[in-house]
Backbone bond lengths (Angstrom), bond angles and torsions (degrees), N, CA, C in turn:
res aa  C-N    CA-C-N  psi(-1)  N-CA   C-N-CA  omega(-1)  CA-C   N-CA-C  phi
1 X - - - 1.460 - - 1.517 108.85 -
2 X 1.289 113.29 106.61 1.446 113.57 162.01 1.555 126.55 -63.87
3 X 1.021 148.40 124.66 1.130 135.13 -169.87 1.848 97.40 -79.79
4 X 0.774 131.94 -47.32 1.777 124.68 -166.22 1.611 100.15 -97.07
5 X 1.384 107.88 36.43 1.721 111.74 167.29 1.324 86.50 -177.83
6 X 1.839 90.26 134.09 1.824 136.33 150.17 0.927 127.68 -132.43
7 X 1.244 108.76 122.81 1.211 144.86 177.99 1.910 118.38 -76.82
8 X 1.270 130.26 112.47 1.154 118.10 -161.67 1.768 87.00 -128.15
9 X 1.804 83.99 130.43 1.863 75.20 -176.63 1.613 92.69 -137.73
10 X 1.450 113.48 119.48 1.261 131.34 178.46 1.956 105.96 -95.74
11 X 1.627 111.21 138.47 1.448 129.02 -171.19 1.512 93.97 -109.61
12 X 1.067 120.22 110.50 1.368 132.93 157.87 1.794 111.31 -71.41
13 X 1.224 113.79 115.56 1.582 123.61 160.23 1.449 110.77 -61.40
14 X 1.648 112.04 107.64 1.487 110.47 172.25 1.874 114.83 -126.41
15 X 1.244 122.39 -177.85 0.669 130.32 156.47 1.912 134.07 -77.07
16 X 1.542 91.34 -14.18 1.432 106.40 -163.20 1.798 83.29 -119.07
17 X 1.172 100.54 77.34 1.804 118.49 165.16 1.454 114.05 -61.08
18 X 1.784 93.67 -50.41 1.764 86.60 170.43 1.454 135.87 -29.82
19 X 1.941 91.66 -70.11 1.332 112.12 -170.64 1.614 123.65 -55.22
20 X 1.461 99.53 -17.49 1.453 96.76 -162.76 1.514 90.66 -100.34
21 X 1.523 123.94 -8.49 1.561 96.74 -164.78 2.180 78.80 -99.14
22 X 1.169 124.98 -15.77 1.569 113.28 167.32 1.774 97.10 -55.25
23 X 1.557 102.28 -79.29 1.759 80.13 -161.99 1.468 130.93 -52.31
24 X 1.302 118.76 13.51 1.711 125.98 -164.02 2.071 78.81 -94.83
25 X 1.127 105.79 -54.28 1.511 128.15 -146.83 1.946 92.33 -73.66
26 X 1.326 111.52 -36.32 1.514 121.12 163.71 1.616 110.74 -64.55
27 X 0.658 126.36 -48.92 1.877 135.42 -179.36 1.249 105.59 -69.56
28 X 1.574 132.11 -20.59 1.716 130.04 -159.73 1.961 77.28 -101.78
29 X 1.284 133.36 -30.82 1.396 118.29 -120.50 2.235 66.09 -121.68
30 X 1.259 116.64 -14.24 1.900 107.45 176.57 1.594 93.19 -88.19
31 X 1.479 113.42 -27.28 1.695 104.05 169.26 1.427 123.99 -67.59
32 X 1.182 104.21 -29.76 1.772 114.15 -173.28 1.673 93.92 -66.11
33 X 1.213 103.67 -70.80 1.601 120.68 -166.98 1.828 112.96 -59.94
34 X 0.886 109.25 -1.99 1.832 118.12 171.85 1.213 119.37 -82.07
35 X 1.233 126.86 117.83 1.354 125.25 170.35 1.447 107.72 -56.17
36 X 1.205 120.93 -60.19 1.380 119.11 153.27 1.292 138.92 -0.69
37 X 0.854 123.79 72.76 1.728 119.26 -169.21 1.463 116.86 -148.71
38 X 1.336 111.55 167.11 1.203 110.33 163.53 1.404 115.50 -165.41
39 X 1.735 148.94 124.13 0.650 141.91 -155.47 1.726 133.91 -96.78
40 X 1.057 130.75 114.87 1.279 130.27 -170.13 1.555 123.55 -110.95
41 X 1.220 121.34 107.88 1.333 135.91 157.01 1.810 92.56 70.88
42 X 1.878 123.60 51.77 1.425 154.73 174.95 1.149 89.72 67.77
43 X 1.360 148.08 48.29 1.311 150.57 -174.61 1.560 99.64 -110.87
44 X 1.397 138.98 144.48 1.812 101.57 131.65 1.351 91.74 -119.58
45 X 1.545 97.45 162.18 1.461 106.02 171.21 2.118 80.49 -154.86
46 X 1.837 90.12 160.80 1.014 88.91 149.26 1.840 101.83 -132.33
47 X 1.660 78.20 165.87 1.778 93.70 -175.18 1.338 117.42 -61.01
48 X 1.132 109.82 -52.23 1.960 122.72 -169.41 1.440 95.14 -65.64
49 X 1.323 156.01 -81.61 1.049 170.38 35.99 1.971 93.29 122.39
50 X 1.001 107.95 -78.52 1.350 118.88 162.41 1.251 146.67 -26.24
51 X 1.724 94.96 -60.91 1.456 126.10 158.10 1.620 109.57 -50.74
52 X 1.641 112.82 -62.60 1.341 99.44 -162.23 1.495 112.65 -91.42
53 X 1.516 129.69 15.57 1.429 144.48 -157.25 1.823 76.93 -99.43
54 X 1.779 110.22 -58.68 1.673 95.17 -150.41 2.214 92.14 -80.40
55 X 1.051 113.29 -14.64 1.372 115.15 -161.38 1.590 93.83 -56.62
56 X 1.661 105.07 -52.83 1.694 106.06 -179.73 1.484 118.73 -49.21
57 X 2.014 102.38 -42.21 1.523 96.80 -165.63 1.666 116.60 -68.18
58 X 1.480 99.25 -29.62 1.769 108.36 -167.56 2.026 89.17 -74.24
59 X 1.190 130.22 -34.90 1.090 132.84 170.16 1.026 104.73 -49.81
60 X 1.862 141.14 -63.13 1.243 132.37 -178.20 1.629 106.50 -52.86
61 X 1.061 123.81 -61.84 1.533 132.11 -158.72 1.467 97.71 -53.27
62 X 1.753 124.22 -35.36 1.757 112.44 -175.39 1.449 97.87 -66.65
63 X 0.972 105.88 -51.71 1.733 111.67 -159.33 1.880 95.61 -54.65
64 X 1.044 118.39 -34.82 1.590 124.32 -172.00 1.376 92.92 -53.83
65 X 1.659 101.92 -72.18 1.662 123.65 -153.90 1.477 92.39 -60.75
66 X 0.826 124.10 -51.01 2.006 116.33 -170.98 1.131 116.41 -54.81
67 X 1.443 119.31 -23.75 1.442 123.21 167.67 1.470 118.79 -30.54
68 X 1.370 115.35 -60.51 0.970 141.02 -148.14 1.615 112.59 -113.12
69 X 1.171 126.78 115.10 2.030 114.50 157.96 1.257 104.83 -78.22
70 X 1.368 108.95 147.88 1.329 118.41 159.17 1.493 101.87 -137.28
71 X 1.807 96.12 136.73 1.557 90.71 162.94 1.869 106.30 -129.54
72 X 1.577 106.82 168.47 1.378 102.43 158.13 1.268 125.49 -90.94
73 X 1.350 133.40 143.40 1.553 131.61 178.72 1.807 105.35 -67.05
74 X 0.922 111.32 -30.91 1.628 124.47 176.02 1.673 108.66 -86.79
75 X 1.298 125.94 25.66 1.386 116.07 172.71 1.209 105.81 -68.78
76 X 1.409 127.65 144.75 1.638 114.60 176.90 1.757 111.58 -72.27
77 X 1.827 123.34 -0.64 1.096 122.47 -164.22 2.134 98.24 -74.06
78 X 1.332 92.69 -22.44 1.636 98.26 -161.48 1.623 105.26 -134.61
79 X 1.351 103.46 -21.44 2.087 91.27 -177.84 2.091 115.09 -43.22
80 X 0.971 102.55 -51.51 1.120 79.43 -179.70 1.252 141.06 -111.88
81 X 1.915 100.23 52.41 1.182 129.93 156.15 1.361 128.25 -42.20
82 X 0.913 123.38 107.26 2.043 110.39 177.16 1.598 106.01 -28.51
83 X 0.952 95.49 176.68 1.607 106.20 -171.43 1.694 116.61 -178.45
84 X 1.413 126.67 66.77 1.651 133.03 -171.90 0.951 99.43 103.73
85 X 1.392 112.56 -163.21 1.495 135.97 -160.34 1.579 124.01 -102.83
86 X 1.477 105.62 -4.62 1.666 133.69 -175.62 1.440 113.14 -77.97
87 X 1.947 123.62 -41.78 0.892 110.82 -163.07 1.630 105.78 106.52
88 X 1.488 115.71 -19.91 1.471 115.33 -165.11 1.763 90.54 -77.69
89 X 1.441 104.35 -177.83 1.807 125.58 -179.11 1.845 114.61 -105.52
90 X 1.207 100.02 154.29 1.316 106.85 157.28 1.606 112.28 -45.88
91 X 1.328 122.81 -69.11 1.153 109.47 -177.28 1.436 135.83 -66.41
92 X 1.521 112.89 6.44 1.225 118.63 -149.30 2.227 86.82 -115.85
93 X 1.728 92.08 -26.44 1.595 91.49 -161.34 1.404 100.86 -145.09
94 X 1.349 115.93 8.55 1.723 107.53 -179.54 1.572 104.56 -103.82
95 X 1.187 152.83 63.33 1.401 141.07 151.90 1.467 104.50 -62.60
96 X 1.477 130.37 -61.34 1.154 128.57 175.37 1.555 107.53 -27.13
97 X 1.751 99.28 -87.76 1.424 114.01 -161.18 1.780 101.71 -48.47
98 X 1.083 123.16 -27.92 1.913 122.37 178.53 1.772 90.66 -72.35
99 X 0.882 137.90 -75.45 1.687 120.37 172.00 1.348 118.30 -7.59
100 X 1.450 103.34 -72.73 1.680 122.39 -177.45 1.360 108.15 -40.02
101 X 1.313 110.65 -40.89 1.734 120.78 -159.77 1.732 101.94 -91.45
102 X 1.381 104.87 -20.70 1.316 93.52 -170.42 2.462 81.20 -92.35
103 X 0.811 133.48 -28.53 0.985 117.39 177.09 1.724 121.96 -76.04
104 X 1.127 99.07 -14.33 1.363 94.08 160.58 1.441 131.36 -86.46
105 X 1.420 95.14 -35.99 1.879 103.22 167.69 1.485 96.44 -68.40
106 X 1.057 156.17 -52.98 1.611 132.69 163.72 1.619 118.40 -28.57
107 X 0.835 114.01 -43.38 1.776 119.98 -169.51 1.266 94.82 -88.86
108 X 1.569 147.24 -4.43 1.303 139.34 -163.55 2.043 100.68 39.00
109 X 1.859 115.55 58.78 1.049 82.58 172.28 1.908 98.63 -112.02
110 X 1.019 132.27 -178.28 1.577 139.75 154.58 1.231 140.93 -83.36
111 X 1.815 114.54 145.10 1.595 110.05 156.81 1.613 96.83 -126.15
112 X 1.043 102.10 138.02 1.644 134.38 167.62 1.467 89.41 68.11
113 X 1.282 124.79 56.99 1.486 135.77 -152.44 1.676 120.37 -0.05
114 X 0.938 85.02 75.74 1.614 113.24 -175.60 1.765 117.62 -138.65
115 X 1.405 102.03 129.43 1.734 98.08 173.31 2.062 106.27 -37.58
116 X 1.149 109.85 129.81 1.297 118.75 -174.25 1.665 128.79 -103.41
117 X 1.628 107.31 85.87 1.289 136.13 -148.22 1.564 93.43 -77.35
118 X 1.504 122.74 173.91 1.654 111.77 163.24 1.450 103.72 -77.18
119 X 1.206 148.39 -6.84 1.446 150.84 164.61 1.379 106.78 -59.06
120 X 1.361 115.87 -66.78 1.237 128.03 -176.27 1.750 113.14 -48.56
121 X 1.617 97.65 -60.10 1.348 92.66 -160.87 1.434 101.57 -66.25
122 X 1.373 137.35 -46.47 1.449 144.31 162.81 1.600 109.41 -11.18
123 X 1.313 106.65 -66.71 1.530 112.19 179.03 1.769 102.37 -59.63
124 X 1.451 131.23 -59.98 1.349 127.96 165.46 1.321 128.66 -19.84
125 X 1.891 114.36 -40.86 0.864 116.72 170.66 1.227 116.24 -108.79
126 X 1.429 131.37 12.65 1.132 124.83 151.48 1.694 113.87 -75.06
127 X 0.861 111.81 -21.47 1.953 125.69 -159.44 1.939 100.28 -94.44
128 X 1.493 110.72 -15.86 1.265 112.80 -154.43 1.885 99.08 -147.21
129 X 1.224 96.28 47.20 1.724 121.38 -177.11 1.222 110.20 -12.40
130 X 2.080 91.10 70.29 1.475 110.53 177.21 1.354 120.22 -94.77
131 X 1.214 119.52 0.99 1.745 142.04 -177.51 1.877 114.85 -107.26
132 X 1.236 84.90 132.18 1.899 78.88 159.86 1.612 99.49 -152.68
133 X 1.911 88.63 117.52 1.270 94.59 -154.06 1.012 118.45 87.62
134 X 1.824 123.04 -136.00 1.378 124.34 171.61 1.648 120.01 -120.44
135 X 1.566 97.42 23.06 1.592 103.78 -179.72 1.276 97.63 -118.07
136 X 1.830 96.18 135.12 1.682 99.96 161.21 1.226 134.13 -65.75
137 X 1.092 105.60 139.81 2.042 119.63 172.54 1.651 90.26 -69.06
138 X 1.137 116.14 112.95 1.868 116.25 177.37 1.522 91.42 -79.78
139 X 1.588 135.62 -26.39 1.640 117.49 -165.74 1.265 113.36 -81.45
140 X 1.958 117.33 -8.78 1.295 139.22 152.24 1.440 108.27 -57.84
141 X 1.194 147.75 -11.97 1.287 137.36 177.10 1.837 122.55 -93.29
142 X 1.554 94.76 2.32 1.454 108.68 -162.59 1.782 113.82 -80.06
143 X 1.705 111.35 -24.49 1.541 103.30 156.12 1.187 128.73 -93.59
144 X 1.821 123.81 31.13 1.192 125.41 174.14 1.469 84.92 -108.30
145 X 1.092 164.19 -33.20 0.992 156.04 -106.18 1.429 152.07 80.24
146 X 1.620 104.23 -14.03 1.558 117.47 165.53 1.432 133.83 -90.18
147 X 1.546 125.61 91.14 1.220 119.94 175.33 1.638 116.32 -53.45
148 X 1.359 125.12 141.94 1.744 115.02 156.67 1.410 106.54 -85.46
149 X 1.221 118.46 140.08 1.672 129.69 179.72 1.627 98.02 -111.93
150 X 1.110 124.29 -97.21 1.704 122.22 179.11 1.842 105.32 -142.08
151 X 1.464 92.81 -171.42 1.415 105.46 -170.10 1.729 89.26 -133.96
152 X 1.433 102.08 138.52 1.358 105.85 154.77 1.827 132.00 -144.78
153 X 1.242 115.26 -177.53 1.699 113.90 -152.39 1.603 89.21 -113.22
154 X 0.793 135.10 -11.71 1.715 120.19 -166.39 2.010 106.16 -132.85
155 X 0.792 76.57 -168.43 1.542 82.63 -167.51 1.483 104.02 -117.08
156 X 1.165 126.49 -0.35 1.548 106.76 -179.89 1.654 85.89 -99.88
157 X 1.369 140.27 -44.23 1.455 131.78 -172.33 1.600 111.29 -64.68
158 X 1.169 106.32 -9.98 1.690 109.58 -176.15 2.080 102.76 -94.55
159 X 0.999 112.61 -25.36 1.539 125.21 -154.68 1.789 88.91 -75.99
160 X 1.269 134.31 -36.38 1.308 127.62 -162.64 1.813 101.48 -79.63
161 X 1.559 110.80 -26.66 1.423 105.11 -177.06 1.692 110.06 -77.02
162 X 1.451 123.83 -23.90 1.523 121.60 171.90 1.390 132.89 -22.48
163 X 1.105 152.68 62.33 1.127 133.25 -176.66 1.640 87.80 111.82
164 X 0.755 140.84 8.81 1.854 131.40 172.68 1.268 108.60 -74.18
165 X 1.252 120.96 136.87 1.342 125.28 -169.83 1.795 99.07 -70.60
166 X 1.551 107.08 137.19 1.643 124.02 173.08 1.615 92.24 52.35
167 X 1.143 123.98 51.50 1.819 130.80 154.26 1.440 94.78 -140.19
168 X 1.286 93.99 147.71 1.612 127.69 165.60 1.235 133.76 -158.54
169 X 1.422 123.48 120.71 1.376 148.97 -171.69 1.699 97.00 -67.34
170 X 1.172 100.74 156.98 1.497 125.41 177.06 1.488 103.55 -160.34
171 X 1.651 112.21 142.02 1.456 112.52 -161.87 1.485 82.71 -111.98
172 X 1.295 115.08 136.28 1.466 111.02 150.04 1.538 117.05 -129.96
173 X 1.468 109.45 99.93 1.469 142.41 -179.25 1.337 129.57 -58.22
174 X 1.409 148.97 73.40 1.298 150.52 -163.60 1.556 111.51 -82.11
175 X 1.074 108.20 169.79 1.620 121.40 165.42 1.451 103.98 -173.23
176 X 1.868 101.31 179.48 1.716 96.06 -175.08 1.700 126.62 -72.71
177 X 0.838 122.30 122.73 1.424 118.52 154.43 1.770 86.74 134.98
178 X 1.345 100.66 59.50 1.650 102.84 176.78 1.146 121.66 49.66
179 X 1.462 110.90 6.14 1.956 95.01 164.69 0.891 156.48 -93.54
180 X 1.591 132.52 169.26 1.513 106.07 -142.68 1.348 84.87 -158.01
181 X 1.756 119.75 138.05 1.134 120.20 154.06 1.346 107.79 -157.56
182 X 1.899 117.85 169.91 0.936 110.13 -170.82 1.640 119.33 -132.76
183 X 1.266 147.14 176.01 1.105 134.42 -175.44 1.862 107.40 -154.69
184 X 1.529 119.25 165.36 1.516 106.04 -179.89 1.555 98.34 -109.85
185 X 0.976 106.48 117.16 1.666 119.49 165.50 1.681 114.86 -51.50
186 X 1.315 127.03 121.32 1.586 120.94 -174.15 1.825 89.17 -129.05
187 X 1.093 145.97 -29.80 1.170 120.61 -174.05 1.522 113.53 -167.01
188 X 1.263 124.87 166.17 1.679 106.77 -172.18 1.401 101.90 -109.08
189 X 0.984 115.58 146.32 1.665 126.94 173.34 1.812 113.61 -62.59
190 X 1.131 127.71 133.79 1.265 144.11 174.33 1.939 109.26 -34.79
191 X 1.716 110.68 -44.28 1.600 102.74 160.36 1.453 123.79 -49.08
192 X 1.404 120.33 -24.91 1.514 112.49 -160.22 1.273 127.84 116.21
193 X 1.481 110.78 -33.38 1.167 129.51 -132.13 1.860 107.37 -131.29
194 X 1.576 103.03 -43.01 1.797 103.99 -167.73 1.414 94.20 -107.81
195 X 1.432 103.52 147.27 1.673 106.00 -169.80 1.872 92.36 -112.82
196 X 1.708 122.08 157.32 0.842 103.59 -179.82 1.938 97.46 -102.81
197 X 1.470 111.86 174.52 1.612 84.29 -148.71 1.600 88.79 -152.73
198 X 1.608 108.99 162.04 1.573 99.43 177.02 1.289 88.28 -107.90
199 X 1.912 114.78 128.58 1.728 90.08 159.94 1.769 110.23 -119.01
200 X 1.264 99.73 149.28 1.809 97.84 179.91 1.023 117.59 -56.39
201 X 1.153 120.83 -32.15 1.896 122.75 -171.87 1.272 98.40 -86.20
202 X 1.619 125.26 -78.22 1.651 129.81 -161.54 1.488 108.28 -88.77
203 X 1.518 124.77 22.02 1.375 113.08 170.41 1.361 119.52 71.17
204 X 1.104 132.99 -172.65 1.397 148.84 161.98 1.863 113.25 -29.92
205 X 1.155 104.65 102.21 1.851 90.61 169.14 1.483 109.03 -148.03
206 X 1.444 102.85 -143.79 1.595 114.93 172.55 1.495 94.95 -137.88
207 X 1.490 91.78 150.47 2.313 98.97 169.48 1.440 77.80 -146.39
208 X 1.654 97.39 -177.29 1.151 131.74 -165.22 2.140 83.15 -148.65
209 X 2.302 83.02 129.37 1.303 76.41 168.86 1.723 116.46 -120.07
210 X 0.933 111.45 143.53 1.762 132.35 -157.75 1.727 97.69 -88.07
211 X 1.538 89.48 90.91 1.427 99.52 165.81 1.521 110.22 -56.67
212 X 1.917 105.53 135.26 1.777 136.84 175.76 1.577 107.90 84.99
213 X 2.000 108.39 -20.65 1.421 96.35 -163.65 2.336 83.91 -112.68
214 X 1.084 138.02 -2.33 1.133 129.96 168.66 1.374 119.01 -107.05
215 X 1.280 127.73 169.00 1.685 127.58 174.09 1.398 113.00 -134.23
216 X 1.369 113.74 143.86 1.383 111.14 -174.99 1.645 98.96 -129.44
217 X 1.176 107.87 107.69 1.478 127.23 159.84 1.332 125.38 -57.79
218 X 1.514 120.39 115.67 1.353 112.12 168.83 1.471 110.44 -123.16
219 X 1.575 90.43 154.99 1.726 122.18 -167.83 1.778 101.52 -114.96
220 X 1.239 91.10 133.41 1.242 89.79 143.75 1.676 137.64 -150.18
221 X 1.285 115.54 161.22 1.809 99.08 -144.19 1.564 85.09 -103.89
222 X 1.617 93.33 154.10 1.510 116.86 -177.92 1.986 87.29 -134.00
223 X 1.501 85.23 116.31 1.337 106.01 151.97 1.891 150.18 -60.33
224 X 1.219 83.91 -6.80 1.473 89.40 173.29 1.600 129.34 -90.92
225 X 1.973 113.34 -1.82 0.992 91.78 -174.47 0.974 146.42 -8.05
226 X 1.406 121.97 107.39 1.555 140.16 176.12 1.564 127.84 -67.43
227 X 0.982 106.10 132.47 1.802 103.75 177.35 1.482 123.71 -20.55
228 X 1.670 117.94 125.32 1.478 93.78 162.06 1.352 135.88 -160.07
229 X 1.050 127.41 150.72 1.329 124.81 -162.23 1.993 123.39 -16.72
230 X 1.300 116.69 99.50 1.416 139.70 177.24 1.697 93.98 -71.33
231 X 1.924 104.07 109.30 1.230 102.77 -163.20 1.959 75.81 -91.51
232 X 1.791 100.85 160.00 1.340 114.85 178.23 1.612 104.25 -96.75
């Protein structure tokens, strides 16, 4: 500890664990190799060296993380947002609509021209009889900016929309006893096979999607959002 220097070193939560524990492991290995040094409490480190090794990495990791919005469907800012025609909540029934929202905060597009939260858009589509029941009408999403294109069961018809410019995947994941959830697909894993994925509930991970028994929704974004009704 120097007393007339601090050092403040912030850990970004990513998906790309690799990369960040390489550039940590690049910055330890410009300290090793520096004549430069000086040793503290059987430590050495040097200061200069240090400073600008993690400045780049936390620099890589913003530029990563901004890529991407993520929100939770359970944020307390919006969970218990209405959500359909039941009475149920965002947090209780929006994984979908938290997808939507996190794909629209990617596109910088709007509802009630406003950054478009799963709160927000929920109310949007409550105001703009985008629900029946508690499932969205997706052809209701078409003056915010989201066209529906198709849905598919396997993984080789889903693999060409990845990374396509103004397309986006959405996983919608089943199992027994009617359940259903969904996640946004951003890139495929090096096996072939695991996609890395935003999910509303568990955050940042990896799945694997189960060709005949999963569905992959595709979007695609239209830039012109059009004017729209400023609810009072």
């Amino acid at each position: 500890l120097y007393p007339t220097q601090f050092i403040i070193i912030f850990f970004f939560s990513s998906r790309r664990r690799h990369t960040r524990c390489s550039g940590v492991s690049w910055a330890r290995r410009c300290v090793q190799e520096t004549g430069y040094q000086r040793r503290v409490h059987g430590d050495i480190i040097d200061l200069k060296i240090m400073k600008i090794a993690l400045l780049l990495v936390i620099a890589f990791q913003i530029s990563v993380l901004s890529a991407n919005i993520f929100y939770r469907q359970c944020d307390p800012e919006w969970a218990d947002t209405i959500h359909g025609q039941d009475g149920s909540t965002v947090c209780k029934k929006g994984p979908f609509t938290t997808c939507l929202a996190m794909i629209l905060g990617d596109e910088s597009l709007t509802c009630f021209n406003e950054k478009c939260h799963p709160g927000l858009l929920a109310k949007w589509l409550n105001e703009h009889d985008g629900f029946a029941h508690n499932s969205i009408l997706i052809d209701k999403l078409a003056p915010l900016g989201l066209i529906y294109q198709d849905s598919f069961f396997t993984l080789n018809e889903l693999k060409p929309y990845l990374g396509k410019k103004n397309y986006y995947v959405i996983f919608k994941l089943t199992a027994g006893g009617g359940w259903e959830h969904y996640q946004v697909a951003d890139a495929i894993d090096k096996d072939g096979f695991s996609f890395s994925v935003r999910d509303p509930y568990y955050a940042l991970q990896t799945t694997k999607f189960e060709d005949g028994s999963d569905q992959a929704i595709i979007f695609k974004v239209e830039r012109q959002n059009p004017p729209q009704l400023i609810s009072l």
